[in-house]
C-alpha positions as protocol buffer text, in pm:
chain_id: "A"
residue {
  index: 1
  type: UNK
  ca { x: 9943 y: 12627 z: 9014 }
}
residue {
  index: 2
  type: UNK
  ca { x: 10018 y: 12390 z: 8715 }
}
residue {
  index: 3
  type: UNK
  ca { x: 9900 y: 12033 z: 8697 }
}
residue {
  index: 4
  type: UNK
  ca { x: 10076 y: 11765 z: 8548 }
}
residue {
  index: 5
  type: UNK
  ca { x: 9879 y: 11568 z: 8312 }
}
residue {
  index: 6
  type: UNK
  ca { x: 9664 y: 11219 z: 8295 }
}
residue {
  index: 7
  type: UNK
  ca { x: 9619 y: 10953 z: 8121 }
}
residue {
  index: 8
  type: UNK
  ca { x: 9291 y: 10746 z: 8062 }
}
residue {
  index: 9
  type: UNK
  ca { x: 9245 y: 10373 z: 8007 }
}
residue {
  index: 10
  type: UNK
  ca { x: 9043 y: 10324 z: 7702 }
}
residue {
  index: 11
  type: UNK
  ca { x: 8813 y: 10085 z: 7905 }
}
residue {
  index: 12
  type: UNK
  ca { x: 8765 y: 9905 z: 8260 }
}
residue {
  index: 13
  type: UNK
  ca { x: 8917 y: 9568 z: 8052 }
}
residue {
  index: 14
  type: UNK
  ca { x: 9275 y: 9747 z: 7990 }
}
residue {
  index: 15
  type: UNK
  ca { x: 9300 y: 9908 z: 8319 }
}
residue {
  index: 16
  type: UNK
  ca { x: 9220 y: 9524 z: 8472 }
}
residue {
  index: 17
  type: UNK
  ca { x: 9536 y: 9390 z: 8278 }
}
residue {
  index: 18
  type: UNK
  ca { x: 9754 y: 9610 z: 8464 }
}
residue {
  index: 19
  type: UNK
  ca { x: 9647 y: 9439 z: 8826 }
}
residue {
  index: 20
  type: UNK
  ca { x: 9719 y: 9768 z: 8985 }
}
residue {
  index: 21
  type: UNK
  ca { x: 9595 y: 9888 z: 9332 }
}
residue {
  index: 22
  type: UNK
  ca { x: 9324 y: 10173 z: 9296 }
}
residue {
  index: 23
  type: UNK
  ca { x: 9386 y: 10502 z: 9537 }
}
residue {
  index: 24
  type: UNK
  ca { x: 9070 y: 10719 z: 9594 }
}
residue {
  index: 25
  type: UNK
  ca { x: 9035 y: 11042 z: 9475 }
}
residue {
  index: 26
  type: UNK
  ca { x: 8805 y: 11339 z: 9485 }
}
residue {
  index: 27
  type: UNK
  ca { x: 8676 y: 11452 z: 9138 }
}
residue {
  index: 28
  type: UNK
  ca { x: 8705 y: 11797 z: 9237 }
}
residue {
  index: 29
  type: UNK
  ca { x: 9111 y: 11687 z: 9279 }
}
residue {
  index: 30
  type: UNK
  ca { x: 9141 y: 11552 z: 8989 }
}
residue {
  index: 31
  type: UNK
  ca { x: 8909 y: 11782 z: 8732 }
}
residue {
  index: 32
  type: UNK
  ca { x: 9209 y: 11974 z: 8771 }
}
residue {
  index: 33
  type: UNK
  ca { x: 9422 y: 11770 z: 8562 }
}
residue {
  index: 34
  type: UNK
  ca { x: 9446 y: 11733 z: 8182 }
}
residue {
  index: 35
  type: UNK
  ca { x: 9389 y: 11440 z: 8015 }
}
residue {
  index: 36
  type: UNK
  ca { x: 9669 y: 11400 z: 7758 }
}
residue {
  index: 37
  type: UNK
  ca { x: 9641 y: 11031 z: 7597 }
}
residue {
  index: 38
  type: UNK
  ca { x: 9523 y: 10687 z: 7714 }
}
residue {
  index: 39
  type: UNK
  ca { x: 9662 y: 10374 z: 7797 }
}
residue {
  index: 40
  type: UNK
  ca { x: 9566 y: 10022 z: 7693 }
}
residue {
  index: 41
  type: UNK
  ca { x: 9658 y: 9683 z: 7781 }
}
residue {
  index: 42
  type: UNK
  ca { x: 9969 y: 9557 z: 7972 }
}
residue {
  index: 43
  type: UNK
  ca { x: 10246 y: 9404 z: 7787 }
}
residue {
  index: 44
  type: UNK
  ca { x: 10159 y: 9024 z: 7755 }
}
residue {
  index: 45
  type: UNK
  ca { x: 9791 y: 9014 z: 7800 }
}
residue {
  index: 46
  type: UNK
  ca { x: 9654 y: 8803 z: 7522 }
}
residue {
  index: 47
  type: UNK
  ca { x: 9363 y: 9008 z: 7352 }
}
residue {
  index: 48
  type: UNK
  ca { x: 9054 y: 8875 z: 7112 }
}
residue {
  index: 49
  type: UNK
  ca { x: 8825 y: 9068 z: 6872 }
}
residue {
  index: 50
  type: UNK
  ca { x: 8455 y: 9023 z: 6924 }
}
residue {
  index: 51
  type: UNK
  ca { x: 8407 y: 9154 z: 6554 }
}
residue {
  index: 52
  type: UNK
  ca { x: 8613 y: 8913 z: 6374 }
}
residue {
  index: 53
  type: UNK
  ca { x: 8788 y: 8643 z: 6640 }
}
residue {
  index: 54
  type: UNK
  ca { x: 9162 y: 8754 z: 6561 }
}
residue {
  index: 55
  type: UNK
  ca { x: 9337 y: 8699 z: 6849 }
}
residue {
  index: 56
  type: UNK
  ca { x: 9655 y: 8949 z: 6927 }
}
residue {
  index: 57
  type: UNK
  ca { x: 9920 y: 8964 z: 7144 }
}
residue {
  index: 58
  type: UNK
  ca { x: 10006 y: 9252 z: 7303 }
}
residue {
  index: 59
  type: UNK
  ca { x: 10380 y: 9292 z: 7372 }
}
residue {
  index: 60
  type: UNK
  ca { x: 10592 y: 9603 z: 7348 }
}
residue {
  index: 61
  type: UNK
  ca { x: 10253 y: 9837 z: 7342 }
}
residue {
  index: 62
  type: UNK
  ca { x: 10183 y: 9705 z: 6996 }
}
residue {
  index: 63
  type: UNK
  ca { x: 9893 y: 9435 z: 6882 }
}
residue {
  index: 64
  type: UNK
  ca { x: 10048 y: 9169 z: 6736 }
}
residue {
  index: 65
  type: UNK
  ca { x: 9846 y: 8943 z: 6535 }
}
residue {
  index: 66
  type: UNK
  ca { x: 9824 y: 8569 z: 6604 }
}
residue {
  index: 67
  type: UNK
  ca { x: 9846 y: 8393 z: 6270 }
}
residue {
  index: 68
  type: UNK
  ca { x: 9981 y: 8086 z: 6388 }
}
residue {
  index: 69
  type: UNK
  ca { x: 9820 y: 7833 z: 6618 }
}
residue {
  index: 70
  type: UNK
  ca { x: 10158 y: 7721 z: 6729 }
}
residue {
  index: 71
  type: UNK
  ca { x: 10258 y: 8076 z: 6830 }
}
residue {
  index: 72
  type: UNK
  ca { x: 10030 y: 8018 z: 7153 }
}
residue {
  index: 73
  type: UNK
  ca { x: 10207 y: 7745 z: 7289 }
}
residue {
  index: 74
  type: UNK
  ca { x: 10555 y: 7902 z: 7199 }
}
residue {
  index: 75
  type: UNK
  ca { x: 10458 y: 8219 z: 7397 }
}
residue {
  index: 76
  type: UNK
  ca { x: 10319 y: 8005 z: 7636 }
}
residue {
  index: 77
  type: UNK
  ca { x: 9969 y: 8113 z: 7696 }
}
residue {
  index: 78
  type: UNK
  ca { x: 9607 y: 7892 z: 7605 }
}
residue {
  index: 79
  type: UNK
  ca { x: 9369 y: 8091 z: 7406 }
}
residue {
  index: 80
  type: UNK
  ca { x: 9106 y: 8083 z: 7634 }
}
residue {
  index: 81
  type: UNK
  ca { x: 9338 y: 8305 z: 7826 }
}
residue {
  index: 82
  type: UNK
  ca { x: 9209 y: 8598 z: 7595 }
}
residue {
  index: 83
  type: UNK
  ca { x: 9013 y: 8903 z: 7665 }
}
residue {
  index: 84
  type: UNK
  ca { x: 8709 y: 8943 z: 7401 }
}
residue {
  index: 85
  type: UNK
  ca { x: 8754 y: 9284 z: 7352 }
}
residue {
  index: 86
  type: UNK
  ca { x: 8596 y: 9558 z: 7093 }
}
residue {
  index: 87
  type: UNK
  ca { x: 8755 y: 9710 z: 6786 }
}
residue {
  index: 88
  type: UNK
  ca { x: 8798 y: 10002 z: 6975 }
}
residue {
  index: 89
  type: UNK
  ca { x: 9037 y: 9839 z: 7227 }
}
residue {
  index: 90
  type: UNK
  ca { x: 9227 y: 9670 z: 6991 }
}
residue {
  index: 91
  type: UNK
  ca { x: 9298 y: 9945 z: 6764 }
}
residue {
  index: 92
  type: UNK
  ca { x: 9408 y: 10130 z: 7083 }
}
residue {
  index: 93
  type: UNK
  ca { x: 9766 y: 10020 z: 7005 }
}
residue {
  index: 94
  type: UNK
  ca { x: 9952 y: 10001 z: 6697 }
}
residue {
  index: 95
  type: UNK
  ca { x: 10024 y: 9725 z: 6502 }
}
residue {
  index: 96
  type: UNK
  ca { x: 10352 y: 9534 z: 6531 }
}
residue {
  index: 97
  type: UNK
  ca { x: 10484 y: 9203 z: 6390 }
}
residue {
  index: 98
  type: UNK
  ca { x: 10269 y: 8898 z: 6338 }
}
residue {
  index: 99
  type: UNK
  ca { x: 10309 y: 8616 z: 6513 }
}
């Protein structure tokens, strides 16, 4: 029987941005699957390096670098909204525009 394929958060952080509900499963179920990519943040979660401070916002799957101060209050968010997050996460997605 062929299983359809999964895809894996790259860490606990990105899968909380989504605020989706959580359905048990057996492992045995699910070993059965292929993993075929990963996910990371939601669109509009606001997303901080602990390596160098640069703040990005996410939007469209793409990190998009804060430059401006002002950008934050145009989008509408504070940035102690941000998730410290590793290098890892962040270079999850690809980069887009700067803000």
């Amino acid at each position: 029987m062929k299983k359809d394929s999964l895809f894996r958060f790259v860490s606990e952080r990105a899968f909380q941005s989504w605020q989706i509900p959580v359905a048990q499963a057996r492992q045995v179920t699910i070993s059965e699957y292929k993993i075929s990519g990963s996910i990371g943040f939601r669109d509009g979660t606001l997303i901080q390096s602990i390596a160098d401070g640069k703040m990005y916002l996410v939007s469209d799957s793409k990190k998009r670098w804060i430059t401006d101060p002002d950008s934050l209050e145009y989008i509408g968010v504070k940035g102690s909204q941000a998730l410290i997050v590793s290098d890892s996460e962040i270079n999850s997605h690809q980069d887009g525009e700067d803000l």
